[in-house]
RODO-2510 file (C-alpha; in nm, 4 decimals, decimal comma):
residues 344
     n   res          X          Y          Z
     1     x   -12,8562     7,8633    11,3372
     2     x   -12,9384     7,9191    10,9767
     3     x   -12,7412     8,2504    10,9895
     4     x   -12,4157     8,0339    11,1424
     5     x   -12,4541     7,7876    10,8490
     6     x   -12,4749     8,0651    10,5630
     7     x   -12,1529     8,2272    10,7375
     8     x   -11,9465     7,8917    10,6987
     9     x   -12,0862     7,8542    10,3303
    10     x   -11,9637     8,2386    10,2329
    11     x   -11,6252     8,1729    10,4647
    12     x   -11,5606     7,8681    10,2648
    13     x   -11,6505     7,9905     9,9191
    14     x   -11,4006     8,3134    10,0228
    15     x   -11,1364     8,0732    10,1311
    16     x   -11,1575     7,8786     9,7690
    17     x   -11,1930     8,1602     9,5886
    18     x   -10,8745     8,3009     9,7251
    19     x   -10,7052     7,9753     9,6455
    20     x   -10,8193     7,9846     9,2919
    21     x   -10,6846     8,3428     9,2142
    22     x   -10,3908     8,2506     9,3867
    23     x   -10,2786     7,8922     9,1857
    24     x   -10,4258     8,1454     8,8854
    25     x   -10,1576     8,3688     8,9282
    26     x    -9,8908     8,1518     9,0377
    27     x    -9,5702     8,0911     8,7840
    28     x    -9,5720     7,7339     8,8343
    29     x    -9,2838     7,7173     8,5709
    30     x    -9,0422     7,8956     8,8277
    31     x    -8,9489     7,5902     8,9840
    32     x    -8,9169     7,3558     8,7263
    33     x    -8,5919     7,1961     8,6433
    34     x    -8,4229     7,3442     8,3459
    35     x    -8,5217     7,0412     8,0743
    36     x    -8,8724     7,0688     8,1600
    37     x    -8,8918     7,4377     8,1703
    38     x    -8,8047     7,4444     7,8084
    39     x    -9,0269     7,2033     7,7150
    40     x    -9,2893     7,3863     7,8705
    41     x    -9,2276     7,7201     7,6517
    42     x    -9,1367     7,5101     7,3458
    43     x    -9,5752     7,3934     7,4293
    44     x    -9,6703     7,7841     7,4515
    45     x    -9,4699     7,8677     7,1605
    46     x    -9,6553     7,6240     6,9735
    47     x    -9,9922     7,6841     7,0528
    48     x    -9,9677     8,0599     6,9851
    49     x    -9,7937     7,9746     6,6639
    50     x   -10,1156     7,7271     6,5826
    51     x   -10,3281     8,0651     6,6737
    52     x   -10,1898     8,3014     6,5002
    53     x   -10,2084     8,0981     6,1706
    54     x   -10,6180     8,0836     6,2389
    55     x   -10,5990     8,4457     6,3084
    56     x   -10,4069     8,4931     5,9765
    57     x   -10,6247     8,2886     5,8035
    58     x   -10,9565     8,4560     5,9949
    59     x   -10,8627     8,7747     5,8753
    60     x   -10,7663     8,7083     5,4860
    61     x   -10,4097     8,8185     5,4936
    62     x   -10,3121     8,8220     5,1101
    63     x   -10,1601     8,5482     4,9826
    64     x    -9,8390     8,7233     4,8781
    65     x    -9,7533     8,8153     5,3180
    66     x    -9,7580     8,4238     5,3640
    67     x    -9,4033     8,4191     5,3387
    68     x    -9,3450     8,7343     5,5524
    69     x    -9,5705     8,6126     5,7844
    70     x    -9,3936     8,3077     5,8072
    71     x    -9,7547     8,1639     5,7949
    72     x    -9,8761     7,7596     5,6940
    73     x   -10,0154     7,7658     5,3838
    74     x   -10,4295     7,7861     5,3768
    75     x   -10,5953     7,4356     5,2599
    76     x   -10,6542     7,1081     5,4575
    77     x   -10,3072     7,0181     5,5347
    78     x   -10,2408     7,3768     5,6656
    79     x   -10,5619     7,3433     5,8781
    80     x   -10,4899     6,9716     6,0307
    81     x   -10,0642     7,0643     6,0918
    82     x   -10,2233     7,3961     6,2888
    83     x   -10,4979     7,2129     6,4966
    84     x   -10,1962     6,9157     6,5380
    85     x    -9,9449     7,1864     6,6467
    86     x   -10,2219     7,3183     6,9214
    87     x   -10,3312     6,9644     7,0813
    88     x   -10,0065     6,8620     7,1007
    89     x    -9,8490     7,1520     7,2670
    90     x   -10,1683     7,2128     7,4745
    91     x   -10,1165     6,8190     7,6269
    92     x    -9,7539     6,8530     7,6709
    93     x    -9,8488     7,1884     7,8305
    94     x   -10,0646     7,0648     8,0452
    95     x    -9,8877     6,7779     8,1671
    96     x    -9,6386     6,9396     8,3020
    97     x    -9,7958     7,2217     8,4794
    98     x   -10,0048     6,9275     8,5880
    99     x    -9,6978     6,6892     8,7248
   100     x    -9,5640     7,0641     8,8609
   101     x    -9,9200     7,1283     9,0488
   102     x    -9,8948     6,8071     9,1729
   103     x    -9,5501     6,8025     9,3039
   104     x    -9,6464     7,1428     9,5136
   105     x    -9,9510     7,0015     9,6665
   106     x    -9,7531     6,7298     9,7933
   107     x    -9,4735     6,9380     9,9773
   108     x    -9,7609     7,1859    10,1177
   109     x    -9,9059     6,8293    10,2286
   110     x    -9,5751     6,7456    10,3465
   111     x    -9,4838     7,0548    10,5236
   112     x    -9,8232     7,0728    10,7434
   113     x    -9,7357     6,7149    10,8445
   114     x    -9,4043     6,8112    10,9569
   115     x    -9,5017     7,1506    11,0831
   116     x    -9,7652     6,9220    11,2937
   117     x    -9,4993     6,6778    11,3876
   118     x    -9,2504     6,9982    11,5477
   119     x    -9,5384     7,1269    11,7297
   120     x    -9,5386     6,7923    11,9385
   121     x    -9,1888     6,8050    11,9981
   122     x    -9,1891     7,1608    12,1584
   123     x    -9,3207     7,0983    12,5137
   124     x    -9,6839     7,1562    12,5033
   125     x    -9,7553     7,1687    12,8765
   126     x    -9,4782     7,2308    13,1004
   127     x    -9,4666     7,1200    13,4342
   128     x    -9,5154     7,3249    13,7698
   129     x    -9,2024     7,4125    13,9286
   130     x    -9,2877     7,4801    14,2976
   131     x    -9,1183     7,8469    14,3612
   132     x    -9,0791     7,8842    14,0045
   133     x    -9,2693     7,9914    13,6560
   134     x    -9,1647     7,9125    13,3280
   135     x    -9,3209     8,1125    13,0005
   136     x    -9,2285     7,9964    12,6434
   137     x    -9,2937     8,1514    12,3098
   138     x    -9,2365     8,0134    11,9939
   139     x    -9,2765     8,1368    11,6098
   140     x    -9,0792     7,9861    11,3521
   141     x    -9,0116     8,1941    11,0215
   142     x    -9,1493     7,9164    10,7671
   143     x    -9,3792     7,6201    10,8391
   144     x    -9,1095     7,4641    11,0632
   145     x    -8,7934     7,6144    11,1895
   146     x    -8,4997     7,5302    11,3248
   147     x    -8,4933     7,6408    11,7150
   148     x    -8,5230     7,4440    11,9647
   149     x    -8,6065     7,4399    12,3432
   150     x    -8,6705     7,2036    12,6563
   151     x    -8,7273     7,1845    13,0329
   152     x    -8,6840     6,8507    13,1519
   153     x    -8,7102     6,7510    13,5460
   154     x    -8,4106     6,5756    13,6899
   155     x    -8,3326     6,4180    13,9659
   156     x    -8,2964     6,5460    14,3126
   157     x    -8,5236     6,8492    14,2489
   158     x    -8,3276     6,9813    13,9558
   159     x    -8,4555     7,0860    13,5874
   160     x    -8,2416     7,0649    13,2697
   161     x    -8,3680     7,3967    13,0472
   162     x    -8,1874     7,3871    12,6945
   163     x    -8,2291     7,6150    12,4108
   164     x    -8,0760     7,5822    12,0249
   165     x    -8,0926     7,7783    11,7148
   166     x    -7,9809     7,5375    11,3870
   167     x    -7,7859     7,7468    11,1214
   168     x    -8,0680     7,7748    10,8245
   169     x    -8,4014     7,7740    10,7693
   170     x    -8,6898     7,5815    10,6735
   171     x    -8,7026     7,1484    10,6537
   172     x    -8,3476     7,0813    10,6788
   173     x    -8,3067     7,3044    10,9858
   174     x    -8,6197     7,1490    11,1321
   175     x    -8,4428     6,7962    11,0921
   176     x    -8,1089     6,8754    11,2758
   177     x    -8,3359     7,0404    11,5600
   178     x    -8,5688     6,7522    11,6178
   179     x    -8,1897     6,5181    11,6146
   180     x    -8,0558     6,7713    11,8554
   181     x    -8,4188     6,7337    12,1038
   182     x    -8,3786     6,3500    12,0646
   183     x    -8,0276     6,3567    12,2139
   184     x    -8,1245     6,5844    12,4766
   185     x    -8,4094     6,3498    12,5951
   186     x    -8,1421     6,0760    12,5869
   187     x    -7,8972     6,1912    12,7807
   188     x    -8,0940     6,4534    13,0110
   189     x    -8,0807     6,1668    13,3027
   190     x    -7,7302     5,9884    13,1919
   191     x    -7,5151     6,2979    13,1192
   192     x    -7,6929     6,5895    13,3403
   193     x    -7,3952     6,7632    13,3514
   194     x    -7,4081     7,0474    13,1056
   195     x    -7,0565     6,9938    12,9812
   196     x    -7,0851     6,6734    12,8987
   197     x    -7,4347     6,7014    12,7399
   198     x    -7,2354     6,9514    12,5291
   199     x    -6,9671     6,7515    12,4174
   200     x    -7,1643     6,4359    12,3527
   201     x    -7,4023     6,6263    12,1115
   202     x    -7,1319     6,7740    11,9408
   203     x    -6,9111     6,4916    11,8825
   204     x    -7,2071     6,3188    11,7343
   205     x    -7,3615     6,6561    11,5664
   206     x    -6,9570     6,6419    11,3940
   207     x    -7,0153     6,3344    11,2617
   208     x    -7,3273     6,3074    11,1350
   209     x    -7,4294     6,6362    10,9918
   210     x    -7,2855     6,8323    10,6783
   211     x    -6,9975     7,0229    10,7335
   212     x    -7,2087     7,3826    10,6574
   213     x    -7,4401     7,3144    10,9592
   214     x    -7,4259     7,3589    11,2930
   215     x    -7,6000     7,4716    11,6174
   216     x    -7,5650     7,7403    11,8946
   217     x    -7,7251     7,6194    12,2139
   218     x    -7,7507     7,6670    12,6154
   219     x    -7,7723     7,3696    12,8521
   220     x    -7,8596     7,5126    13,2026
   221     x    -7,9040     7,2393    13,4985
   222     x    -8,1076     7,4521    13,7773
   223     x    -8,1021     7,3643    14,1132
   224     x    -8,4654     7,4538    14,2747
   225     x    -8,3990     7,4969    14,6546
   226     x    -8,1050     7,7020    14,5873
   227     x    -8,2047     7,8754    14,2281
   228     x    -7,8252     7,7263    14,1204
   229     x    -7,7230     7,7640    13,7754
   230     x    -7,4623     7,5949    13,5924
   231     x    -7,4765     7,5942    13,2352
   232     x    -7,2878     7,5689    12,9295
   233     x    -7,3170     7,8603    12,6294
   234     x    -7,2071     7,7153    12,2925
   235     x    -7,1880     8,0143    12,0777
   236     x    -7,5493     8,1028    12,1350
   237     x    -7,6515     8,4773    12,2134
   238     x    -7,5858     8,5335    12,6131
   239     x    -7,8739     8,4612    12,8258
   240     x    -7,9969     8,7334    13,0669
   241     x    -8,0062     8,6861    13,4356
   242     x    -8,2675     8,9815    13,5704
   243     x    -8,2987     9,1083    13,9523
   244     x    -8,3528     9,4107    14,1442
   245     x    -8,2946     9,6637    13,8663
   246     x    -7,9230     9,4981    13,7507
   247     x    -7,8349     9,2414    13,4170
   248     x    -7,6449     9,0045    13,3668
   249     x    -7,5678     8,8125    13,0612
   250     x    -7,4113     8,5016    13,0664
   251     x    -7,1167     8,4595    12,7950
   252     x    -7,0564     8,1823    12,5543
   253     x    -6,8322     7,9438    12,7229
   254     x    -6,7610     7,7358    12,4157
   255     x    -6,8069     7,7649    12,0191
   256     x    -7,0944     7,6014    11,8268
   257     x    -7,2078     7,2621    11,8195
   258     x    -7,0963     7,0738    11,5157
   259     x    -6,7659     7,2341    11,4309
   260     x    -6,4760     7,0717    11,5752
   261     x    -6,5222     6,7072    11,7042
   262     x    -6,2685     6,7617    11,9929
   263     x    -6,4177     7,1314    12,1327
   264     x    -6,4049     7,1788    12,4976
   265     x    -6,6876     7,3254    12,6436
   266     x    -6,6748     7,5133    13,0595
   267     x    -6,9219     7,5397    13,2767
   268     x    -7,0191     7,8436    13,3989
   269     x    -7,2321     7,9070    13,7616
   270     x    -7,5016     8,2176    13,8555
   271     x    -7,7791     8,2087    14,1061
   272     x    -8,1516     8,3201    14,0357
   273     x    -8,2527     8,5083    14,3324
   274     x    -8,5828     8,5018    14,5174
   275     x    -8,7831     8,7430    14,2683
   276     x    -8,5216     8,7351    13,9677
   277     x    -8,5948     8,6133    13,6311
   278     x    -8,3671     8,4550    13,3683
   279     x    -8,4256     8,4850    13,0012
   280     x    -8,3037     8,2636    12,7295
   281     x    -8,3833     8,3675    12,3496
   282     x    -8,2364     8,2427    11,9697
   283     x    -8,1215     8,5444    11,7361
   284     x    -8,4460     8,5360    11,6002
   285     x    -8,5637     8,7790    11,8630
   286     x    -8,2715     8,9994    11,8481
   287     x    -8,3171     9,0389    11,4845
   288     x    -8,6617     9,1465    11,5099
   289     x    -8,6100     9,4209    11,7568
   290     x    -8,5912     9,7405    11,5471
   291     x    -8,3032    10,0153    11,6804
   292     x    -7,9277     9,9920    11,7631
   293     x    -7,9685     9,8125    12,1308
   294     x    -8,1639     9,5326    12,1254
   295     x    -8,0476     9,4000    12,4499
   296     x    -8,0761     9,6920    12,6595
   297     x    -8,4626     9,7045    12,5672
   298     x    -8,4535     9,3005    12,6771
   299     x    -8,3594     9,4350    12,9734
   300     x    -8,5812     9,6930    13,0087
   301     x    -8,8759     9,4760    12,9586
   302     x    -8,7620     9,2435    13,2720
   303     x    -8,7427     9,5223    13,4756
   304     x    -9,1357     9,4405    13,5244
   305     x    -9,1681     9,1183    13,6668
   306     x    -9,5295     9,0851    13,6564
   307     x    -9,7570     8,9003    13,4392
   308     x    -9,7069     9,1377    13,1651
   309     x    -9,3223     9,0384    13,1110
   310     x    -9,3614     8,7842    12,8412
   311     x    -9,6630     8,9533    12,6534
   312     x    -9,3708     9,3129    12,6689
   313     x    -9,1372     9,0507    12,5300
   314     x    -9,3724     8,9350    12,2496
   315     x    -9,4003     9,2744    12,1281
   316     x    -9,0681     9,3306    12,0573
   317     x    -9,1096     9,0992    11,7353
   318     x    -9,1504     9,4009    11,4368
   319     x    -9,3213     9,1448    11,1360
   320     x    -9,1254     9,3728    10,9202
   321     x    -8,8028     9,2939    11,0656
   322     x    -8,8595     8,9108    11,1431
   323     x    -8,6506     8,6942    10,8914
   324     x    -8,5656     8,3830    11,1225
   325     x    -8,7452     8,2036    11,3541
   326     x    -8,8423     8,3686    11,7322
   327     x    -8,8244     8,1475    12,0450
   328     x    -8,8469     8,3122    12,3774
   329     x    -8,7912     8,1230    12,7655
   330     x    -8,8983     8,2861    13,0579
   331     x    -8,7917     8,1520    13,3606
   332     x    -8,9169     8,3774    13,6892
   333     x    -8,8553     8,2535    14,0467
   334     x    -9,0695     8,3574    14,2672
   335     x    -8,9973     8,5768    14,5531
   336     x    -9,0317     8,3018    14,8034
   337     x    -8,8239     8,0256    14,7028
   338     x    -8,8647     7,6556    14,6682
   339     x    -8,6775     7,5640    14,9899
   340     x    -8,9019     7,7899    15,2249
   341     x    -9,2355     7,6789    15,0680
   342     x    -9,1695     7,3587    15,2896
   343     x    -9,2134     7,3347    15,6461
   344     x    -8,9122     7,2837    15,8400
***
């Protein structure tokens, strides 16, 4: 027990440590706004002008350098301007690398409450779907990100599975993703349809968001009993529909959300067959897949639909590579379906 307790001490101490070096070594001028970036110099010119006066006068420079040196003259008043000239550049100094260190620990505070936040509006548990099994991965590139993905249960034993990627990165991203979730919980049970779930999120996504942003998504409405798909692909990177050895990848059937007010959106139909698997992914992946065919090693990694599939998947992502956020939906059916799992 002792030995457990000492561990945590050392662990902690480590952890601090590496915090210290770290805000050591940090440039917290870097982000400052212009204004107070000079100000901040204009403080560090002073004080090493105040030091290299004392140095000057520590080492006894003649009296006839003072004016080369450009150098206040020795006596009292030389001494109290030089000591003046230090505390008043050290306090400026300090207060703003202090208002700047502040400012930083409240958006780290900020971003682990939104990162928090995001994680509860990703599904956290998803429901059993009799005949069916549903994987999810999810890494995004910063402390929140800007993809986006659902499976909601409809009515009459069908499930709404919807996927976005947000043009951009980081908090503002993360802000257009959780709108886009909160208008797919909305109208999941009014507009199930995936065309009109398309064009009523991007009518309002037109409206209400700046003109540089916009979203690529998939609505799919999946019929259980008969593994029916129809779905709508606005701009986003073609699913993959997986069985016995063949691919298929379902095609954008619209542009982006957000762009035009008025854009049409068709539906498209497939069918998951009894042991086929259907993969929906944001770019994220695709970027992070070194070589010149990401998609054909997609495919190759369904061609084992085992346990293993999404773990395969999940080691496609090269860190070296990865730039943008990395969501993943597997969606398996099993090769009994839903409708014979119940006793005539």
């Amino acid at each position: 027990m002792s030995f457990r307790i000492h561990g945590v001490k050392v662990a902690t101490f480590a952890g601090d440590l590496r915090r210290v070096l770290r805000y050591a070594t940090y440039d917290w001028t870097r982000e400052m706004s212009k204004p107070r970036r000079i100000i901040t110099f204009v403080a560090i010119l002073m004080q090493g002008y105040a030091v290299y006066c004392f140095l000057v006068w520590a080492l006894r420079v003649p009296n006839g350098l003072l004016g080369l040196l450009f150098v206040l003259p020795r006596g009292g008043p030389g001494y109290l301007l030089a000591f003046l000239l230090y505390m008043i550049g050290y306090f400026v100094m300090n207060g703003m690398l202090t208002s700047e260190f502040v400012r930083k620990t409240q958006l780290e505070a900020d971003q682990i409450a939104a990162r928090q936040i995001q994680q509860t509006l990703h599904p956290q548990k998803l429901e059993e779907m009799q005949g069916y099994k549903v994987e999810t991965f999810y890494r995004p590139f910063r402390d929140v990100g800007g993809d986006y993905f659902d499976v909601i249960e409809l009515s009459n034993n069908r499930t709404l599975v919807a996927v976005a990627d947000v043009s951009g990165k980081g908090m503002p991203a993360a802000l257009l993703a959780a709108n886009i979730q909160a208008l797919v919980r909305s109208l999941a049970n009014v507009e199930a349809d995936p065309r009109a779930l398309a064009r009523q999120i991007n009518k309002h996504l037109s409206r209400y968001t700046p003109n540089d942003r916009f979203a690529t998504a998939v609505f799919m409405v999946l019929s259980r009993d008969s593994g029916e798909l129809t779905y709508v692909n606005a701009g986003h990177n073609p699913p993959i529909l997986f069985c016995s050895g063949s691919a298929t990848f379902l095609q954008a059937t619209g542009i982006p959300l957000g762009l035009f007010i008025d854009a049409e959106y068709d539906a498209g139909t497939a069918v998951i067959p009894p042991g086929g698997a259907l993969l929906l992914f944001t770019d994220g992946l695709i970027d992070s897949i070194p070589g010149k065919n990401p998609n054909d090693r997609l495919r190759d990694a369904l061609v084992d639909n085992s346990r293993t599939a999404m773990a395969t998947l999940e080691s496609l992502v090269d860190p070296k590579l990865n730039e943008d956020d990395v969501t993943i939906l597997l969606l398996k059916r099993t090769a009994r379906s839903a409708s014979s799992d119940v006793s005539p």
